[in-house]
N, C-alpha and C positions, 0 to 999 in steps of 0.2 A: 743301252746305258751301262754303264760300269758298274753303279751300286743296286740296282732295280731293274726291273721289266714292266713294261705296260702291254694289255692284252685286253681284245675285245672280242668280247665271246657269248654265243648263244649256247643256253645247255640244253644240250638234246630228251630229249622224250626216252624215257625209262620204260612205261608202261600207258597206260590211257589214263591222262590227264596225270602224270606225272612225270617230275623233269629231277635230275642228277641237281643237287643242290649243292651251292658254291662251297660249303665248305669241302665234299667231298672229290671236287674237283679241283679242288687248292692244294689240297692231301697229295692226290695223285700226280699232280703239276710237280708240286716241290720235292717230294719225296722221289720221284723219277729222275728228274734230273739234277737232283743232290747226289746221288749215288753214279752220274757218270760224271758232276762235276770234278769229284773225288779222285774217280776211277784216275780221269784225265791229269790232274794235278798230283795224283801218286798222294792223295791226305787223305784226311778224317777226320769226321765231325762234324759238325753243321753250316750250312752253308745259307739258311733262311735265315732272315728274323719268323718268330711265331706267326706276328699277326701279318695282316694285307688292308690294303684300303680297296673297297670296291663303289663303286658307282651303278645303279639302279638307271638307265637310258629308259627316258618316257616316248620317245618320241625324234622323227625325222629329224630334226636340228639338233637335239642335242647327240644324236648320233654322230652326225658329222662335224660339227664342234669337236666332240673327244677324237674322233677319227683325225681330224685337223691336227689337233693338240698332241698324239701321239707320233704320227707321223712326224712334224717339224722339230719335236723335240732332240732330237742328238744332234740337229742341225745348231738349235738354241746352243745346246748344251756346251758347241766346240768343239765336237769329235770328226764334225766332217763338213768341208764343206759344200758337198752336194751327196743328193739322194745315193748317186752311184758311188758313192766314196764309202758309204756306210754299207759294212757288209751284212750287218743284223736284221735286214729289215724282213719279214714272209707275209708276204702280201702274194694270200692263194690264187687270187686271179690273175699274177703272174711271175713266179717261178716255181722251180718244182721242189717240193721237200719232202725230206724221208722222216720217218718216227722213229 
């Protein structure tokens, strides 16, 4: 998407019974890739809004619901019209991507 990103994500295990809490993986989300947005556009300054909206998945369907809802969106949105047209898409079970 042009203005936002959507992402579905499990946080991993920190220590025994404890897991990397979203805000600090929000931190390291934006703040990572603010600073190669930059690099890349030759600018500065900020490139998040502060907040995020996140979603709590209780369960099998609503997992796949958002997974649905994420996927078809830039289709929704106009930017393409098919999956292979849209080059944003990292779906780990099938291509390869670097960090």
């Amino acid at each position: 998407m042009p203005d936002h990103v959507h992402l579905l994500l499990n946080p991993l295990q920190k220590g025994n019974g404890i897991w990397f809490d979203l805000a600090t993986i929000m931190k390291g989300i934006k703040g990572t890739s603010a600073v190669n947005i930059n690099r890349i556009l030759n600018k500065k300054g900020e490139v998040w809004q502060r907040e995020y909206f996140d979603r709590m998945i209780r369960d099998e369907n609503e997992l796949l619901e958002k997974w649905e809802y994420m996927w078809n969106n830039p289709l929704k949105a106009g930017l393409a019209n098919s999956f292979d047209e849209y080059n944003f898409y990292v779906n780990p079970d099938e291509k390869e991507y670097t960090y």
